[in-house]
N, C-alpha and C positions, 0 to 999 in steps of 0.2 A: 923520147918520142921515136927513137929505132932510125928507119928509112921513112917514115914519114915524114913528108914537107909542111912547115906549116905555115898558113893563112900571113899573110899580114896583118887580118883583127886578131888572129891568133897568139901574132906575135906580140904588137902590142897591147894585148890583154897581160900575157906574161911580164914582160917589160914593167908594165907598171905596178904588178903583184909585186917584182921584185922589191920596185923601186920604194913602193908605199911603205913594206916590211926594212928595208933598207933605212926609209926616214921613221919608222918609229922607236928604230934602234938610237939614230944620230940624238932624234926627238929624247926619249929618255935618260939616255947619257948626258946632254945636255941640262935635263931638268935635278939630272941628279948632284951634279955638279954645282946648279944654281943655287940650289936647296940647300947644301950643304956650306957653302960661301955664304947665302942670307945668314944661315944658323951661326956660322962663326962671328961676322955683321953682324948679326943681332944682342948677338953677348956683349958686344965690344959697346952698343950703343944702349942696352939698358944699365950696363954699369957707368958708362956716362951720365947718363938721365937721372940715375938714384944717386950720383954725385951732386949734378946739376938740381936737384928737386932738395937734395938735403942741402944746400948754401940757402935754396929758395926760402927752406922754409926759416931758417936758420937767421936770413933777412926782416923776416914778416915777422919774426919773435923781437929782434932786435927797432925792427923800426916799432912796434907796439910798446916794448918799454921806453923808447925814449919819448914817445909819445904819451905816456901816461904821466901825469900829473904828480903822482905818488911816488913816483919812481925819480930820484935826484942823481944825474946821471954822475955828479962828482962827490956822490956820498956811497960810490963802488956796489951799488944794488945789481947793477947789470953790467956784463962783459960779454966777449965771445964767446967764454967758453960757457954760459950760460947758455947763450942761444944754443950752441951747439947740442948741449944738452936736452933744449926741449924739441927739438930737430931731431935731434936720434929719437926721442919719445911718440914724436908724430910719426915720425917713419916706423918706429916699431906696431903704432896703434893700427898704421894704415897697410901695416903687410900680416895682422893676426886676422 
């Protein structure tokens, strides 16, 4: 602005140009940073969940055979690694 003086609304019109430009900078460093932290958070807790969901299902296989009539639990029809087998099947059904 040379030798010109300027205003007081002058100044604080600038001042806060500055200032807005200044927080959209802090603003998106911040988001970008957040972003990035969810996303590695997020890894962390869907491979939780597809842990968690495959014991779930792996339970409901399990508690259904022991629950069936037909199924003689000490005549080795059903084990863990059963269920676990039809658990990976459901998880494979429900992620094609």
């Amino acid at each position: 602005m040379g030798d010109q003086k300027m205003t007081a609304e002058e100044w604080h019109k600038l001042a806060a140009k500055s200032l807005a430009e200044e927080n959209k900078k802090i603003i998106f460093n911040m988001m970008k940073m957040f972003t990035e932290e969810n996303q590695r958070e997020g890894e962390k807790v869907a491979e939780r969940y597809e842990n968690s969901l495959r014991d779930h299902f792996a339970g409901l296989a399990m508690q259904g055979m022991l629950t069936n009539d037909q199924c003689d639990p000490y005549a080795g029809y059903f084990d863990a690694d059963i269920a676990y087998q039809i658990a990976d099947a459901m998880l494979k059904e429900r992620n094609s």
